[in-house]
C-alpha distance (Angstrom), angle and dihedral (degrees) to the residues before:
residue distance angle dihedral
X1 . . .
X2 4.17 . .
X3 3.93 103.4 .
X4 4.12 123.0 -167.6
X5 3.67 110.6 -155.8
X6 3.73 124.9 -151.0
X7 3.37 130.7 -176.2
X8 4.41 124.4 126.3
X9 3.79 85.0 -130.7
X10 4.02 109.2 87.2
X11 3.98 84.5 -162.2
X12 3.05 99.9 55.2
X13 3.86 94.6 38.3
X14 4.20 79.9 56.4
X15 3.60 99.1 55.1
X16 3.66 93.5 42.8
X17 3.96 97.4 51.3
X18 4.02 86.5 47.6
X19 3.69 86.2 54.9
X20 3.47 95.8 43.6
X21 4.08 90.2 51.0
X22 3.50 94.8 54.9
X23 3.95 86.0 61.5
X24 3.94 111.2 97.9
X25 4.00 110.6 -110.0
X26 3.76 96.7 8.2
X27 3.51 125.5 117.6
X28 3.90 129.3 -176.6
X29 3.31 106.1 -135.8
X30 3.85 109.3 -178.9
X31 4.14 136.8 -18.3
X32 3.42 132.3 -138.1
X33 3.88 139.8 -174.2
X34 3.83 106.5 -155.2
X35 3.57 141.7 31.5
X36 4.13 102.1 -103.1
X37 4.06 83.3 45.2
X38 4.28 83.4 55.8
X39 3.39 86.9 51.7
X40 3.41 100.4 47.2
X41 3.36 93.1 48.1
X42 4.06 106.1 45.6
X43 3.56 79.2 58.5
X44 3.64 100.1 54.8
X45 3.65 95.5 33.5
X46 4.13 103.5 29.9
X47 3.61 97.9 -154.1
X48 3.35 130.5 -160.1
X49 3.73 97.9 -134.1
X50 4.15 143.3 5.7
X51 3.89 136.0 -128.2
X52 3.61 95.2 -162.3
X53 3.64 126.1 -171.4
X54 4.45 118.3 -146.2
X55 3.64 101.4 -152.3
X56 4.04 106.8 57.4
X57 4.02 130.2 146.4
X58 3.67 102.5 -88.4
X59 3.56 123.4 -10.0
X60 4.15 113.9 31.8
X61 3.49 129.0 -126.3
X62 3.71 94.1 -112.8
X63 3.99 92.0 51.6
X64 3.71 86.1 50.6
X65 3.36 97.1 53.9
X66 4.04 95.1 41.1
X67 4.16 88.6 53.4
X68 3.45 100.4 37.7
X69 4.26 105.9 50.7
X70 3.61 94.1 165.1
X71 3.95 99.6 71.7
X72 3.54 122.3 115.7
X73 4.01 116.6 -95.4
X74 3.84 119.0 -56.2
X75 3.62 135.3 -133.1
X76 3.80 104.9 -178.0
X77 3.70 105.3 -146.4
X78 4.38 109.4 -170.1
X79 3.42 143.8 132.5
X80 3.68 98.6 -120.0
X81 3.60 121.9 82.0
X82 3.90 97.0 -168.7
X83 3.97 87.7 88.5
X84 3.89 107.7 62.1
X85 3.66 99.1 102.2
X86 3.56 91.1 51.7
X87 3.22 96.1 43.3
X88 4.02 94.7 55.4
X89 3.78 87.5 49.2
X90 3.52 83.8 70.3
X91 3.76 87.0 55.6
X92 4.16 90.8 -107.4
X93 3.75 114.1 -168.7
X94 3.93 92.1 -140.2
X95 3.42 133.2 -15.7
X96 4.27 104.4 -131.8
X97 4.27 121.0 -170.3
X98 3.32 118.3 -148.4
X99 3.30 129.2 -86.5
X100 4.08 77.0 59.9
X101 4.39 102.1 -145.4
X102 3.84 101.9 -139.6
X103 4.00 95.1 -125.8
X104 4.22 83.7 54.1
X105 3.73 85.1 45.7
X106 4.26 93.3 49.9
X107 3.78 89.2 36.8
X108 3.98 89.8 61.3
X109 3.83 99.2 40.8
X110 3.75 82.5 52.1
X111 3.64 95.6 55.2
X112 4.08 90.2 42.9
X113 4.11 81.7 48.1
X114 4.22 93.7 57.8
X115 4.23 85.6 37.6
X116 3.34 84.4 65.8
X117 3.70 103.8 36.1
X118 3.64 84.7 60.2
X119 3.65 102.9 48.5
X120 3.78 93.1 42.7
X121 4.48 77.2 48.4
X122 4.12 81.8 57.6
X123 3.35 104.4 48.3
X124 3.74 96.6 46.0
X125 4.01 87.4 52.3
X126 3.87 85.6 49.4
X127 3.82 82.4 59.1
X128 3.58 101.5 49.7
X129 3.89 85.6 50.8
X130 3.93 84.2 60.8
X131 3.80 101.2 42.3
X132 3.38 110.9 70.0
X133 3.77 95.8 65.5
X134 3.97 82.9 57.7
X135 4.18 93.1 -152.7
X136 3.78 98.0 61.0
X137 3.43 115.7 142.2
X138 3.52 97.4 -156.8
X139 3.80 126.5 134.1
X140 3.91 127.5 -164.4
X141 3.61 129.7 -155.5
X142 3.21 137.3 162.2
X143 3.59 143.3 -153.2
X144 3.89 139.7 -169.4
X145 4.40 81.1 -29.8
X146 3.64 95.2 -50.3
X147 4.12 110.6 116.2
X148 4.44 113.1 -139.0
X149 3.68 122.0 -162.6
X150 3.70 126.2 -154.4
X151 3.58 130.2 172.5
X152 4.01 108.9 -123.1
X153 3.69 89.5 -141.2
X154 3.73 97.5 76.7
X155 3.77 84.9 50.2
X156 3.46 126.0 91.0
X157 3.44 113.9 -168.7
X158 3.83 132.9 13.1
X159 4.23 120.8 -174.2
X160 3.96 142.7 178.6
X161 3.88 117.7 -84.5
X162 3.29 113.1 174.0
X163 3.89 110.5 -71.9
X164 3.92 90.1 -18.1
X165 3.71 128.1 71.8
X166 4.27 108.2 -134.3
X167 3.56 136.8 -151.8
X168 3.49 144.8 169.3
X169 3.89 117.0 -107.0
X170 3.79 130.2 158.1
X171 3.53 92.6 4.4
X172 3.82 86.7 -66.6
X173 4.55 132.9 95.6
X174 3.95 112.7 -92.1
X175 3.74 129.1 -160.8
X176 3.43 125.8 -155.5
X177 4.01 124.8 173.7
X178 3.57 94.6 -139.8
X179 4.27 111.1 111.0
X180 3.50 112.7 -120.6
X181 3.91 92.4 -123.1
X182 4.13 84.3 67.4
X183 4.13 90.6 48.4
X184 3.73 88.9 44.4
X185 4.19 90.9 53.8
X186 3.96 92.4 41.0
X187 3.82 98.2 48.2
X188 3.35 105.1 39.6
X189 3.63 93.4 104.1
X190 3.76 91.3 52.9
X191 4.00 92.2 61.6
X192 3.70 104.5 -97.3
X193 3.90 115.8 139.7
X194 3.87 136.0 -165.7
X195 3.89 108.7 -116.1
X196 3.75 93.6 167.1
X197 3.62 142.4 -6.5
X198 3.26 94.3 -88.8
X199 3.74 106.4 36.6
X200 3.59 144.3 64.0
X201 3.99 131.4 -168.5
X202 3.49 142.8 -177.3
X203 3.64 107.6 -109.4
X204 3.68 94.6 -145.5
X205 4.04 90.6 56.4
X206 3.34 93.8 63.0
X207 4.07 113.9 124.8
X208 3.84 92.8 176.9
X209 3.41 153.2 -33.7
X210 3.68 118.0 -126.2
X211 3.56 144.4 175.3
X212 3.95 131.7 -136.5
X213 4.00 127.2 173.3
X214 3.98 87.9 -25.3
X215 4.28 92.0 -51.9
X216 3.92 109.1 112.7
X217 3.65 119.5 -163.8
X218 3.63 129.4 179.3
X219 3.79 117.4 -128.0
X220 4.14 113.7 -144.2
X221 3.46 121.4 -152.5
X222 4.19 98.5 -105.9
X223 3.79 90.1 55.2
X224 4.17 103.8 -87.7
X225 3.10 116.4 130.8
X226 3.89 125.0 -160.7
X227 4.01 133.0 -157.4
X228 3.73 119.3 -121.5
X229 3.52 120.0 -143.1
X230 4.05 114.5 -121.9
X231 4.02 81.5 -126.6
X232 3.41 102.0 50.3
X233 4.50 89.5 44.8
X234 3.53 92.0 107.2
X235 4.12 97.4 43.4
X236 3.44 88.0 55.9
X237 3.86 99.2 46.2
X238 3.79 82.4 51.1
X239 3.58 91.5 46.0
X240 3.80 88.1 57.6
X241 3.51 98.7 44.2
X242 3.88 93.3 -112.6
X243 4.26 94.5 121.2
């Protein structure tokens, strides 16, 4: 499990990422002292869970979490105890006081570990619901436990980010945990082609294909633009009718 911790204290940011470390299968991935820094850095780093810190300069860890829905779990880790209803209306993993005990500390990662055992349990049934047809368009997210469908042929690209496939929805980034591979086998028939290994497009979003110092791209219609791979050139001329 990736964890992001926050806190404005680089102490306490140290004890709780050696803490943390000595947990089997968690890794602390990055720190941060504010809220923009969090939100600079779940998008960078896409963790799979935070240690966040109340009391911060500027914006609080409870507004953060209230504006901002689509972050990754919480475990609100403080040394006020006034905010725990609050913070579980925000649908907080575990509320933690400072000085964090290390069997509280494994107790909450555990129950963040089985929140997201389950969610990633939903989504794949919301996958098999949409397989056996074979050409579903569906797509599945989901967010802080709450499951979002979108229909893949108002989107025009999809590519690889790390363990998550992305794409742009709503004007805004969207994960889903199904591998690209899988997308590119179910949505074939709905005019999507593989222009690299990372990337998939919508055939009929495609604004132009273009060439500069031996790199081709292909240029969609809302402004993304997508590399094609030298060995999949040809595929995608094909694709678009031009061989």
């Amino acid at each position: 499990m990736r964890v992001l911790v926050v806190d404005d204290e680089e102490p306490a940011r140290r004890r709780l990422g050696r803490m943390l470390r000595e947990l089997a299968g968690v890794e602390v991935v990055g720190e941060a002292g504010d809220a923009e820094e969090t939100l600079r850095q779940v998008g960078a780093l896409r963790p799979d869970l935070l240690m966040l810190d109340i009391h911060m300069p500027g914006m609080d860890g409870l507004t953060l979490a209230q504006l901002h829905t689509d972050l990754p779990p919480i475990i609100f880790v403080t040394a006020h105890d006034e905010h725990a209803v609050r913070a579980f209306e925000v649908n907080a993993v575990d509320y933690l006081l400072k000085p964090v005990r290390p069997e509280r500390l494994a107790s909450a990662v555990e129950r963040a570990r089985q929140r997201r055992l389950a969610s990633r349990e939903a989504v794949s049934r919301a996958l098999e619901a949409v397989r056996p047809a074979g050409a579903s368009t569906r797509i599945v997210t989901s967010t802080a436990g709450t499951l979002r469908f979108f229909d893949a042929r108002d989107i025009p690209r999809f590519w690889s980010s790390d363990k998550y496939t992305v794409f742009l929805a709503e004007g805004v980034e969207q994960m889903t945990e199904e591998p690209l591979s899988a997308l590119e086998e179910r949505l074939r028939g709905a005019g999507f082609l593989r222009v690299h290994r990372g990337e998939l497009v919508h055939t009929g979003s495609i604004k132009a294909l273009r060439a500069t110092d031996g790199i081709h791209e292909v240029e969609l219609r809302d402004g993304q633009v997508a590399r094609v791979s030298r060995r999949l050139l040809a595929e995608v001329k094909r694709g678009l009718g031009l061989d």
